[in-house]
MIVODO-327628 format. One record per residue (C-alpha): residue number from 0; residue in one letter; x negated, y, z negated. Coordinates in nm, 3 decimals. Example, Ala and Ser with C-alpha at 12.3 -4.5 7.8 and 13.67 -1.06 7.14 Angstrom:
BEGIN
+-----+-----+---------+---------+---------+
|   n | res |      px |      py |      pz |
+-----+-----+---------+---------+---------+
|   0 |   A |  -1.230 |  -0.450 |  -0.780 |
|   1 |   S |  -1.367 |  -0.106 |  -0.714 |
+-----+-----+---------+---------+---------+
% end
This chain:
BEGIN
+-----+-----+---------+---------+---------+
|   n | res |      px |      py |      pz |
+-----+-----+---------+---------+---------+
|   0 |   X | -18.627 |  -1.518 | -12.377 |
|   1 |   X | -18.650 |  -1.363 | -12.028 |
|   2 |   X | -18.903 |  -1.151 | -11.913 |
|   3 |   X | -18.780 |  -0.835 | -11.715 |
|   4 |   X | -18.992 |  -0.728 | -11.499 |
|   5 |   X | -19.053 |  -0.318 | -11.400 |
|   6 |   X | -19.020 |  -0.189 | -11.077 |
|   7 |   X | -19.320 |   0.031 | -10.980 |
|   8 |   X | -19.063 |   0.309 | -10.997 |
|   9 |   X | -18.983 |   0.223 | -11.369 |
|  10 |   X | -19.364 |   0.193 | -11.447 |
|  11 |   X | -19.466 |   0.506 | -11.309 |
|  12 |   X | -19.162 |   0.720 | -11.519 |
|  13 |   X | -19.273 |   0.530 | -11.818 |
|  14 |   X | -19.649 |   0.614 | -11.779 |
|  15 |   X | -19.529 |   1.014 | -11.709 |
|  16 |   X | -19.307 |   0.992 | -12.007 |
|  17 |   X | -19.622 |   0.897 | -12.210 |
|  18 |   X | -19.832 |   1.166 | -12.001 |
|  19 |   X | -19.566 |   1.400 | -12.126 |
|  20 |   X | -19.579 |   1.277 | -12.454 |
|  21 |   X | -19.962 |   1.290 | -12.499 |
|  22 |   X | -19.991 |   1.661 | -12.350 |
|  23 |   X | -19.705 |   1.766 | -12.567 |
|  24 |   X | -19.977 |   1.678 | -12.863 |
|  25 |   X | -20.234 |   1.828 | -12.746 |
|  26 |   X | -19.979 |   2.180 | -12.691 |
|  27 |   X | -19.838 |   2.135 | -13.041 |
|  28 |   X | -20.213 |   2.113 | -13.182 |
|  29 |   X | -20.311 |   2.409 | -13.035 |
|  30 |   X | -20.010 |   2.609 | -13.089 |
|  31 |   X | -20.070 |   2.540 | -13.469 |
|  32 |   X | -20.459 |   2.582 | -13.442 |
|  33 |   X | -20.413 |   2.981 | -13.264 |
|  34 |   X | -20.113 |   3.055 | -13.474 |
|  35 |   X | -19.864 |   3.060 | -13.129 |
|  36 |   X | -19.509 |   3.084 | -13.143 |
|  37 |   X | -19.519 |   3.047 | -13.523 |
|  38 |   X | -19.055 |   3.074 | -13.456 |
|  39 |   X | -19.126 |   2.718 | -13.343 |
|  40 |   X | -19.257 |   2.548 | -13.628 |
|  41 |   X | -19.110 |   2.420 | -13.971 |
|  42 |   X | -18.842 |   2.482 | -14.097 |
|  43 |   X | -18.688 |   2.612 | -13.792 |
|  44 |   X | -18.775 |   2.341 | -13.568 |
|  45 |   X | -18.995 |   1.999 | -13.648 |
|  46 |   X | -19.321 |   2.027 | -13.531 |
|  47 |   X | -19.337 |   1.899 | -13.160 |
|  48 |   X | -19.622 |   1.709 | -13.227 |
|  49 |   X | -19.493 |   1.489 | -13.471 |
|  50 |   X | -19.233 |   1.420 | -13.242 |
|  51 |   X | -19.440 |   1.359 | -12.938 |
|  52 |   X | -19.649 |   1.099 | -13.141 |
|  53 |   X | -19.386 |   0.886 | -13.238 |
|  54 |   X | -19.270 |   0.896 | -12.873 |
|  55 |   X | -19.607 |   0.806 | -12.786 |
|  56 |   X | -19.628 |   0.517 | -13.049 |
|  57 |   X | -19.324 |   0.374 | -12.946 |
|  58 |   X | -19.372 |   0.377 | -12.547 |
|  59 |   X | -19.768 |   0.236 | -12.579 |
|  60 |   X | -19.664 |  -0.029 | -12.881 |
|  61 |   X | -19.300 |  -0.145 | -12.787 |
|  62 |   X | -19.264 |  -0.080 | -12.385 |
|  63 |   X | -19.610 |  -0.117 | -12.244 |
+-----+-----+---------+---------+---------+
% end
């Protein structure tokens, strides 16, 4: 099996992605918590935490 190797350029818009991904938690918490932008959560749309944890998951466990 070869090992690919990042560039620093790949590594750093893998680490924002996760950044993104982590703060997007944090947002969705809080919108739930104060009751913000209640149009935005089930059923209308999926609730963007869940999402951002599973993209979270899969960049720390699979790519990192």
């Amino acid at each position: 099996m070869a090992i690919y190797r990042l560039t620093e350029r790949e590594s750093l818009f893998l680490d924002a992605l996760r950044a993104l991904a982590s703060q997007s938690v944090v947002i969705g918490h809080a919108m739930s918590f104060f009751g913000v932008a209640k149009f935005m959560h089930e059923p209308n749309f999926p609730w963007i935490q869940n999402i951002a944890v599973a993209v979270f998951f899969v960049m720390s466990g699979i790519v990192i």
